[in-house]
VEXDO-317410 format. One record per residue: residue in one letter; x negated, z negated, y of N, C-alpha, C, O in turn. Coordinates in steps of 0.02 Angstrom, whole numbers, plus 32768, in hexadecimal, padded with zeros to 4 digits. Layout:
residues N
AXZYXZYXZYXZY...
This chain:
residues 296
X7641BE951BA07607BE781B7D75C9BE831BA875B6BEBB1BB7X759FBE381BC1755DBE631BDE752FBE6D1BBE751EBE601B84X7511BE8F1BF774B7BEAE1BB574ACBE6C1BA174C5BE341BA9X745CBE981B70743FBE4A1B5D742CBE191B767433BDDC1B71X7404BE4D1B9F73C6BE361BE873F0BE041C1F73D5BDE31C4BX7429BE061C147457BDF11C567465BDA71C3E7473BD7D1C69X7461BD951BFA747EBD5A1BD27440BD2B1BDE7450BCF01BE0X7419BD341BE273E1BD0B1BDF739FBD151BB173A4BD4A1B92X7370BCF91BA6733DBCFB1B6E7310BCC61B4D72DDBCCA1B2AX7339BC8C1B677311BC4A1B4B7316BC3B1B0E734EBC2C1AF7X72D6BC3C1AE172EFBC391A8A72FDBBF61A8172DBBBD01AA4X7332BBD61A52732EBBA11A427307BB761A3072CFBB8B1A20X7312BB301A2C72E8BB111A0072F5BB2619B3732EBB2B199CX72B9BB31198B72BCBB3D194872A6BB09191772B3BB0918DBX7281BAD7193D7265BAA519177293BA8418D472C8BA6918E2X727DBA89189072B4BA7E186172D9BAB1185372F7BAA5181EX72E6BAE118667323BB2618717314BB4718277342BB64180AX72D4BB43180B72E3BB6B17D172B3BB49179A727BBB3117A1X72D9BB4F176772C9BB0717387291BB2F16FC7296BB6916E6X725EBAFA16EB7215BB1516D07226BB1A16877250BB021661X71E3BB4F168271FABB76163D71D3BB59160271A4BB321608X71EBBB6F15C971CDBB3E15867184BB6015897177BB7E15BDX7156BB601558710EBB7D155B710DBBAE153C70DEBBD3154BX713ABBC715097134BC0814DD718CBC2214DE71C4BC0D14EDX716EBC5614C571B7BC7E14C371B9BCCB14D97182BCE414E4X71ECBCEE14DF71F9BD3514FE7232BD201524724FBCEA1522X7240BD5A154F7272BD4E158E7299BD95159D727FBDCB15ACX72D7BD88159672EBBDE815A07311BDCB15F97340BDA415FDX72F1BDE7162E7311BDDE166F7343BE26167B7334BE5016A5X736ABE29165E7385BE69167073C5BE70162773C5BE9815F8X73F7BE3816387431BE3216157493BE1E1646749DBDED1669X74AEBE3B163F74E8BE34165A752EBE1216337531BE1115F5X754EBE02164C758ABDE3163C75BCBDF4165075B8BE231677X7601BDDA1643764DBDEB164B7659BDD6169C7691BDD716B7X7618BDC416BF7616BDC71715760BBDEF1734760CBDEE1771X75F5BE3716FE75E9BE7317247604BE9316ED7634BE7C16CDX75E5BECA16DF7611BEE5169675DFBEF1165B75CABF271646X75D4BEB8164875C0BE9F15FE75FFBE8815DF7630BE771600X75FDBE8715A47632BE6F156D7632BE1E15637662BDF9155DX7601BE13156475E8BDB7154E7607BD941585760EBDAE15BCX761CBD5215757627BD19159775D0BD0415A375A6BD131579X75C0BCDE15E8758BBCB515E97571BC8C15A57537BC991593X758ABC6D158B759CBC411558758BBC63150B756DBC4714DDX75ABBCAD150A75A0BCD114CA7551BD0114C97527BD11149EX755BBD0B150F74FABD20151B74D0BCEC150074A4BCED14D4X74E7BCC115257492BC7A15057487BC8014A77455BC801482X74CFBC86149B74D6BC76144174B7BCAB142F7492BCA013FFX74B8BCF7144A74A3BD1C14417457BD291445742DBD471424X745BBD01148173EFBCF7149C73C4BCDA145C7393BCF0143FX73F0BC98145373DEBC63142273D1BC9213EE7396BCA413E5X73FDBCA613CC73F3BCBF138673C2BCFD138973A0BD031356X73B8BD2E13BD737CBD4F13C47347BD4313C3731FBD7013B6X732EBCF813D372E7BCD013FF72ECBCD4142C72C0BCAF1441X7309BCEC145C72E3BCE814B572E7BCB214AD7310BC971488X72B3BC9014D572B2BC4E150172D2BC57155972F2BC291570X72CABC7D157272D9BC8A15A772F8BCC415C972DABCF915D3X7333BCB915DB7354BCF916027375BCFE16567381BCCE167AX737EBD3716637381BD35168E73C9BD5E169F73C9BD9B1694X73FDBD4316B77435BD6B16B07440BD8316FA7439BD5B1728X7450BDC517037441BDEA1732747ABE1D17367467BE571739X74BCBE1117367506BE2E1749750CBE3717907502BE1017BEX7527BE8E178E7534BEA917C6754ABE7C17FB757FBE5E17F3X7524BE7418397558BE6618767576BE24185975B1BE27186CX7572BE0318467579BDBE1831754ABD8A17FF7527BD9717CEX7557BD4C181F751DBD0B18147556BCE017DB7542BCB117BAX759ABCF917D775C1BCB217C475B1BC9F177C75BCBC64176CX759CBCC317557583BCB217067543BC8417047539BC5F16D4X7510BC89174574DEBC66172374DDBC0E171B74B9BBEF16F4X7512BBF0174C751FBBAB174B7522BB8016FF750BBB4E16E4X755ABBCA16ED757FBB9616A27548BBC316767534BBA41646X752CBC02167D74EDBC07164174BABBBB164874ABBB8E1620X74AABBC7168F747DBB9016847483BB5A16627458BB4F1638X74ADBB37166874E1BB02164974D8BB03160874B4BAD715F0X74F9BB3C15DA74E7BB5615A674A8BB5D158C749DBB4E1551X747DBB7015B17428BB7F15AA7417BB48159A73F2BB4B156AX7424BB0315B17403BACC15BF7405BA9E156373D7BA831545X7466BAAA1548745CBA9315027449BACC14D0745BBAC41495X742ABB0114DF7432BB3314B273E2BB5414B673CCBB87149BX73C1BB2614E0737BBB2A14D9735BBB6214FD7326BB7814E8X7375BB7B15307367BBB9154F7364BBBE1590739ABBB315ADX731CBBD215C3732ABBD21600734ABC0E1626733EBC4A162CX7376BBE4163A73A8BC2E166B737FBC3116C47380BC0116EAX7368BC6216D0735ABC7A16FC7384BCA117387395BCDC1730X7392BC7C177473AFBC9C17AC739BBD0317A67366BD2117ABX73E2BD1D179B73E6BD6C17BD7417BD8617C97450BD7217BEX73FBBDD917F2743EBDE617F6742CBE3E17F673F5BE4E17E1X7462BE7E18117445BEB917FC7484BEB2182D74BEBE9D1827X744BBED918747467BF1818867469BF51189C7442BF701878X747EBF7118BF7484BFD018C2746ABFC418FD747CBF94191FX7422C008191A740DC01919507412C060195B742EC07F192EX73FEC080198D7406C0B7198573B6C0C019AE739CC09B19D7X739EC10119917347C11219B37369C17B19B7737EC19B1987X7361C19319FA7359C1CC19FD739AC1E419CF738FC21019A5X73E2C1C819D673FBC1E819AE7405C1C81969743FC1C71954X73D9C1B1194973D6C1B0190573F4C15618EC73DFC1231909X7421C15618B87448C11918C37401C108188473E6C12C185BX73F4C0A8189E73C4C0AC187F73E1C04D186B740EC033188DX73C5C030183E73CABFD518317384BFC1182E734BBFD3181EX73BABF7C1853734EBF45185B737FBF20184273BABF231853X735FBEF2180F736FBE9D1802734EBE7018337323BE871859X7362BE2A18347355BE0318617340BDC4182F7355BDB817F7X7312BDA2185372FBBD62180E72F0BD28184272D7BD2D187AX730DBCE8181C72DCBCA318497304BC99188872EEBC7F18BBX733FBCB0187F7360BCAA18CD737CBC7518D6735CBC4B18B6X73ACBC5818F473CABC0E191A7417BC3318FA742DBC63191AX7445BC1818B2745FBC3B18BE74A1BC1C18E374D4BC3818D1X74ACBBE6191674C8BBCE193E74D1BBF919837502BBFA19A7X748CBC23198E746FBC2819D874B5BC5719E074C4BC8A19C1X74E0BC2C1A1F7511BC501A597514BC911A6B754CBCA71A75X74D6BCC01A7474DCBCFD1A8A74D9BD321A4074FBBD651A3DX74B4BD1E1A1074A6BD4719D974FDBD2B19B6750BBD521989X7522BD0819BC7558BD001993759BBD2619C375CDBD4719B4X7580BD101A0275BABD4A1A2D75AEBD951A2175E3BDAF1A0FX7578BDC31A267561BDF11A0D7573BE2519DE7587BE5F19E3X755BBDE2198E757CBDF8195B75CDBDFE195C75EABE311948X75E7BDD019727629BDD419797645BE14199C7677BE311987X7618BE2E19DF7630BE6519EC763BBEA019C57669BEC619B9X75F7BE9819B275F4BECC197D7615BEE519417615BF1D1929X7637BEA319297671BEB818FE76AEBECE191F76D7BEF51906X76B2BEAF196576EEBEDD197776E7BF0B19927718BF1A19B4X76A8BF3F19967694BF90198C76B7BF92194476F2BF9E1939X7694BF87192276A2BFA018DA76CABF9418C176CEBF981884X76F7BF8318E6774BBF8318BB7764BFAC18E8778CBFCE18C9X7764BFBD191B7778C00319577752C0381932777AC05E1916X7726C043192A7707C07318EE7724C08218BE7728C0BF18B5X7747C053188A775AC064184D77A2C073185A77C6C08E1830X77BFC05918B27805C07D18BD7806C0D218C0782DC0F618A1X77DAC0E318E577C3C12018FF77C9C14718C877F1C17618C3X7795C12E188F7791C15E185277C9C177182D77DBC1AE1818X77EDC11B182A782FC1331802786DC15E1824789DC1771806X7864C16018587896C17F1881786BC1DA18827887C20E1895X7851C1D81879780FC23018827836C232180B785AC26017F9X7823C1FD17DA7840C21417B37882C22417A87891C24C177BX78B5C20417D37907C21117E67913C25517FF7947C27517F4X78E3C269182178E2C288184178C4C2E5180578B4C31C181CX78C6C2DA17E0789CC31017B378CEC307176E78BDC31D1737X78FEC2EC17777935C2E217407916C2B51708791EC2D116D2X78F2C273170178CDC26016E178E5C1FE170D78D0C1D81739X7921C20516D5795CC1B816D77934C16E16D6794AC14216B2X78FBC16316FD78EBC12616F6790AC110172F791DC1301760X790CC0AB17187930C08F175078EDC06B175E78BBC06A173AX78F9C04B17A178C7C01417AE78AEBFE2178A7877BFD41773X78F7BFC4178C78F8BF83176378E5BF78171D78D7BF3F1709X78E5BFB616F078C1BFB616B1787CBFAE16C17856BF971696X7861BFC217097827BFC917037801BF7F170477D4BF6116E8X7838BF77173F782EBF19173D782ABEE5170E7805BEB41716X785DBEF316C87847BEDC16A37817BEE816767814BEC91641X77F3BF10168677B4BF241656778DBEED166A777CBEBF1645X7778BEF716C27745BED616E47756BE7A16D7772EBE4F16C8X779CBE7516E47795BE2B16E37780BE151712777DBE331748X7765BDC617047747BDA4173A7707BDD0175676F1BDBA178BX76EDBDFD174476B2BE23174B76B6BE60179076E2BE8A179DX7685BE5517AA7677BE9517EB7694BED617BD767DBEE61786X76CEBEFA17E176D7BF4317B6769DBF6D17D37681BF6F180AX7694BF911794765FBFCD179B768FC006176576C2BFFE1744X7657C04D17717674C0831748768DC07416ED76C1C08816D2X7652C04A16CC7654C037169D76A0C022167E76B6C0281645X76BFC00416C076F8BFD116AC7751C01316B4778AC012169CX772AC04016E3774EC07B16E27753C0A416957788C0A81676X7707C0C4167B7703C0DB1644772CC0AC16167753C0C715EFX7726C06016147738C05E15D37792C05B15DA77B9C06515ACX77A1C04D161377F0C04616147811C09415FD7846C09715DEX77EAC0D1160F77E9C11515FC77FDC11515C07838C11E15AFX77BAC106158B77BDC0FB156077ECC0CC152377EDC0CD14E6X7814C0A0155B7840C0751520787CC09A152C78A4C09914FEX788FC0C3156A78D0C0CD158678BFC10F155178F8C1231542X788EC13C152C7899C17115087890C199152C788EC1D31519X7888C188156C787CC1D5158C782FC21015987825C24515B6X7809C1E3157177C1C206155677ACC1E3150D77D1C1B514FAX7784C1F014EF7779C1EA14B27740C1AC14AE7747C1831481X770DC1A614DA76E3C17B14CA76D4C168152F76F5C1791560X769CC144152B7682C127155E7665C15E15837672C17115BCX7633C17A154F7603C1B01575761CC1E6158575F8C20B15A7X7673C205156F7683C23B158C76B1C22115BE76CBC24F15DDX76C5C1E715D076D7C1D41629769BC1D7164C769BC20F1665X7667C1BB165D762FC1E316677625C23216747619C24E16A9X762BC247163F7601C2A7163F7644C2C11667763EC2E61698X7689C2AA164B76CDC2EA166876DEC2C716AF76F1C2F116D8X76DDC28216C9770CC27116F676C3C24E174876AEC261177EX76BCC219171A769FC1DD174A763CC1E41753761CC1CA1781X762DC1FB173475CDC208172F75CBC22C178675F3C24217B0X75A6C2261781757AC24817D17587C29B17D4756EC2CA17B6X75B6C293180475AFC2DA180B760AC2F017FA7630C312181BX7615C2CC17B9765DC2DB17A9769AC2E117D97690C2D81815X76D0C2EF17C67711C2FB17F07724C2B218037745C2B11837X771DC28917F17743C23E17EA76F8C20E182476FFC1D91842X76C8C23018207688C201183D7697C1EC187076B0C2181893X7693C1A718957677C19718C0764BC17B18D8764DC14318BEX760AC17D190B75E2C162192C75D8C11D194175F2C10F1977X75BCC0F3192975B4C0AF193975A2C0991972757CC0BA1995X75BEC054198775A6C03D19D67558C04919CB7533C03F199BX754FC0621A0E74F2C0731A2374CDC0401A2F74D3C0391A6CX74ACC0191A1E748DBFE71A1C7443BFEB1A1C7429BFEF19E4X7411BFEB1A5F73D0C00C1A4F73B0BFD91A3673C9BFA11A31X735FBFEC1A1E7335BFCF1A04732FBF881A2C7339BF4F1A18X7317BFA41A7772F4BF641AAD732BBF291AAA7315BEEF1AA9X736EBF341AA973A3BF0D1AB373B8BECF1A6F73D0BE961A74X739DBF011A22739FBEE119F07367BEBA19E77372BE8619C9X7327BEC519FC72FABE9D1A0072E5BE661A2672B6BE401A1BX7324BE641A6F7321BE2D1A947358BE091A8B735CBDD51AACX7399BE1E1A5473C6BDE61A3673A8BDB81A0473AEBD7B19FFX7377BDF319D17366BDB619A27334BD8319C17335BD4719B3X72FBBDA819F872C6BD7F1A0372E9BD2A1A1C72E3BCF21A05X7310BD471A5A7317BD0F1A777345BCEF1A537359BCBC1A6EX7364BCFF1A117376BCC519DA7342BCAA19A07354BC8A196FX730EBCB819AC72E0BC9419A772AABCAE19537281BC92192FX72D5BD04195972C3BD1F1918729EBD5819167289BD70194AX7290BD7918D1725BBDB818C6729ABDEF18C672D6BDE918B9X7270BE2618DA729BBE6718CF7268BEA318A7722FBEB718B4X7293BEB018767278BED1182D7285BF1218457288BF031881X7290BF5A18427292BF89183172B4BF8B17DE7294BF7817ADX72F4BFA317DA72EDBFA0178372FFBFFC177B730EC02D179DX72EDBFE5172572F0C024170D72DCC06817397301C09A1735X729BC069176772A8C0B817837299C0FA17627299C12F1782X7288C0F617097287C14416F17261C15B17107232C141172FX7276C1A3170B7268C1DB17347274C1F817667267C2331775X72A4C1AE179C72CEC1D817C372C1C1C6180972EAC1CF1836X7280C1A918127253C1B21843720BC1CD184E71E0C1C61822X71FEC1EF188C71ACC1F5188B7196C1C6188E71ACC18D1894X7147C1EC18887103C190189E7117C18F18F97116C1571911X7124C1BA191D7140C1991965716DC18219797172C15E19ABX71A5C199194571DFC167195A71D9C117192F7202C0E91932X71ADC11A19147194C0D618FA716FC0B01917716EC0731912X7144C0DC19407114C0B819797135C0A5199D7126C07119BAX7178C0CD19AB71A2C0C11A0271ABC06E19F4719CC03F1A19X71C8C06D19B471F6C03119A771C1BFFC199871E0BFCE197DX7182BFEC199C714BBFD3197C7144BFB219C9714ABF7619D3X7138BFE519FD712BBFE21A4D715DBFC11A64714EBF9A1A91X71A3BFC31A4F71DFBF9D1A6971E4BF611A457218BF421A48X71AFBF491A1E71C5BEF61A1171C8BEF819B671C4BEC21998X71CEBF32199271E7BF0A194A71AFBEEA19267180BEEE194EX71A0BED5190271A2BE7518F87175BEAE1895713CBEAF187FX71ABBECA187F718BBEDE184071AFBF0E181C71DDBF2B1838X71A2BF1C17E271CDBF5617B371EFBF38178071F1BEFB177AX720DBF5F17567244BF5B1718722BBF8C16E37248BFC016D3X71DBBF6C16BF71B8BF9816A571CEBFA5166971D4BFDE1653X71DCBF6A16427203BF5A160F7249BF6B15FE7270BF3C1604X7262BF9F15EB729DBFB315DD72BCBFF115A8729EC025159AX72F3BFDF15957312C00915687303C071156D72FCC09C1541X7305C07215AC7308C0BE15C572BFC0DE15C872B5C11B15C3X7285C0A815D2724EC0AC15ED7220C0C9159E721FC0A4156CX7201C109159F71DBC11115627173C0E5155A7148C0ED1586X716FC0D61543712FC0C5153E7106C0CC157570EDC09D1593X70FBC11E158770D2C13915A570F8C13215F470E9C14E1629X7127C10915E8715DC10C16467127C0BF163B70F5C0C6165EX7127C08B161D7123C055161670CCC042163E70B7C01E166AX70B5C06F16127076C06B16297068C0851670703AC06A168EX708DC0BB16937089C0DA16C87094C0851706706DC0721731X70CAC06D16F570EEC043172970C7C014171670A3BFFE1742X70C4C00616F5707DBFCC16E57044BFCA17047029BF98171CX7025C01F17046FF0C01F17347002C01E178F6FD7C00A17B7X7034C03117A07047C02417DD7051BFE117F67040BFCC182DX7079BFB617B47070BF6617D47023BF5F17DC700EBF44180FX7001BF7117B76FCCBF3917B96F9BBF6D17F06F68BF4E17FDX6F9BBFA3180B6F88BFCC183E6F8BBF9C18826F5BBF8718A3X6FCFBF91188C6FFFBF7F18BD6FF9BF4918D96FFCBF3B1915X6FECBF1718936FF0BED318987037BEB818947044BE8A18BBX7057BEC6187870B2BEC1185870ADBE95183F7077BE77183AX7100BE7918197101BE6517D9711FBE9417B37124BECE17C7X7138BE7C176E7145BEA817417187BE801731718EBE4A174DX71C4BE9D16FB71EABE8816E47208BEAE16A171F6BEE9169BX722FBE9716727235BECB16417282BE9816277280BE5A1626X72B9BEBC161772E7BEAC15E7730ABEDD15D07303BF1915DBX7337BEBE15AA735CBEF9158B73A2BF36159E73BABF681585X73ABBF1015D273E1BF3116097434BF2E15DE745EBF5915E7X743EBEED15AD746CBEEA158374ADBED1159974B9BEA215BFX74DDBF0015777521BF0615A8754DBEDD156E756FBEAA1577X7540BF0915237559BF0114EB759BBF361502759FBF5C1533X75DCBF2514BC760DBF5214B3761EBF9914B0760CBFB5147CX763CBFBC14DC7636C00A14CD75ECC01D14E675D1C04014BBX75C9C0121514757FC0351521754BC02814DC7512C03F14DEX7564C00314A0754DC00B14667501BFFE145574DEC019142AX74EBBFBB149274ACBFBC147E7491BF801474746CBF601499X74B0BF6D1427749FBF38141D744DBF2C140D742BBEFB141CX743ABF6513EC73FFBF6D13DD73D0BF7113FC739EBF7913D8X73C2BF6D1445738DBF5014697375BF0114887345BEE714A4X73D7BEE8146273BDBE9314797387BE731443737BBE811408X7369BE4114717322BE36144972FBBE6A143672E9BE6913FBX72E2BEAF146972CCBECB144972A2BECA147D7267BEBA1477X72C0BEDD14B8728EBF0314F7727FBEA1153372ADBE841551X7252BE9115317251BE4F1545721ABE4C156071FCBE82155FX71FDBE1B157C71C5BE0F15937194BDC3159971B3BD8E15A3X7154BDC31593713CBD83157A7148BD4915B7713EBD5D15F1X7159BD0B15AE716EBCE115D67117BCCD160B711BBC9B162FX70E1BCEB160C70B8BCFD164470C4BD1A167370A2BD0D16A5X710FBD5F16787103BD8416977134BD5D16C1712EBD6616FEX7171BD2916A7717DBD0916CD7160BCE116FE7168BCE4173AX7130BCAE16D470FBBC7A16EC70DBBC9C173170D5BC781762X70C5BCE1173570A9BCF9176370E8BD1117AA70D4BD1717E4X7126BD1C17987158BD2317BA7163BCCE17D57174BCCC1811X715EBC9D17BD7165BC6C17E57130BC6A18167135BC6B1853X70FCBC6717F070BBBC53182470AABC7A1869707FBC6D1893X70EEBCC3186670E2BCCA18A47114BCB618D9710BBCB11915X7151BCAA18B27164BC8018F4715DBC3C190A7173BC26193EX7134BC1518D17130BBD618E270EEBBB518F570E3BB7A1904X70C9BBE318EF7071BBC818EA705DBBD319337024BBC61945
């Protein structure tokens, strides 16, 4: 696989690439599907959007683009704009960290070879693990794990829950705490993927790069680092984020000169959180202002 830098950097044409939004509404950019490891079909998200209110979403599954074609599709009789995304893993100093990606080409040749690699890290990953749980007398096979994931990029999630159906832990969150969480007997380390490299796949596909969800689990310099290397805006808006996080990253976009972004980070099924869809969203301005900078 070559670097990024080696592939080229000419952004596409975008003209037309992303289709205009109604005048009112809320927007949750930060929802997944059965293309990464969400529970929903493309198709059962929108019904789901619909009956919440969003007007606009943005579906943003691990390491894969293939849901947003037929959401869109879907979006189009079901009254809802679907927005190009995607979520993936960087690493800063060590620390495994996610940026979403918005507004991209999702055709563009190098960002679809990429992603593609990247799932085949992460299924060498989820071999590793299960063979480290074989390995600790703890009977998972692969292939259960496979069918968790499905058509979907495997991640740990799809590990926990096969855990969990095979009986060999009790719930989601104790595959997590006893086996697969950071740090555990079963963990493994994700392909290294730096900041500069993720910021010149999405750019030169013709998109923004978010920062999501960072908590508490960066300083204000390793925020600057990544501010200095190209990112585009934050993920102020979110399930994990308390009030007073909200307002903090808020004042840094608008310090910075960022954008902002906010959704609900909704997986559905065992992660049990139905209760933030339609909850954590954001006003369709903050979109309006996310276009206007790549197109104005």
């Amino acid at each position: 696989m070559a670097r990024i830098e080696e592939l080229g950097t000419n952004a596409p044409d975008q003209g037309g690439s992303v289709p205009s939004l109604p005048d009112e509404g809320k927007a949750d950019l930060h929802l997944h599907t059965t293309y990464s490891d969400g529970v929903h079909s493309p198709y059962d998200l929108l019904k789901k959007a619909r009956g919440a209110g969003l007007s606009t979403v943005a579906i943003t599954d691990h390491d894969h683009v293939g849901a947003i074609e037929e959401a869109t599709g879907w979006g189009a009789k079901l009254g809802i704009t679907v927005l190009p995304g995607v979520e993936l893993s960087i690493t800063l100093g060590g620390k495994d960290l996610h940026l979403l990606a918005y507004l991209f080409d999702c055709t563009n040749p190098m960002l679809l070879e990429y992603l593609a690699f990247f799932r085949g890290e992460r299924l060498k990953r989820a071999e590793r693990m299960v063979r480290k749980l074989n390995n600790i007398n703890v009977p998972l096979k692969l292939d259960t794990v496979l069918e968790q994931a499905g058509i979907g990029a495997v991640g740990r999630p799809h590990i926990a829950n096969a855990l969990v159906e095979e009986g060999l832990v009790e719930s989601f969150h104790e595959a997590f705490q006893r086996f697969i969480g950071t740090g555990g007997p079963a963990y493994e380390t994700k392909f290294q993927l730096t900041p500069q490299e993720a910021f010149r796949l999405i750019t030169q596909a013709g998109g923004l790069s978010f920062l999501a969800h960072p908590g508490r689990y960066l300083s204000e310099q390793e925020l600057l680092l990544l501010i200095k290397q190209g990112l585009d805006g934050i993920e102020v808006v979110h399930p994990s984020h308390s009030d007073l996080q909200q307002k903090y990253y808020r004042g840094i976009v608008n310090q910075y000169f960022l954008l902002e972004c906010g959704g609900s980070d909704y997986h559905g099924g065992k992660k049990n959180d139905d209760h933030v869809f339609g909850t954590y969203t954001v006003p369709l301005h903050v979109v309006e202002t996310m276009r206007s900078r790549l197109f104005s």
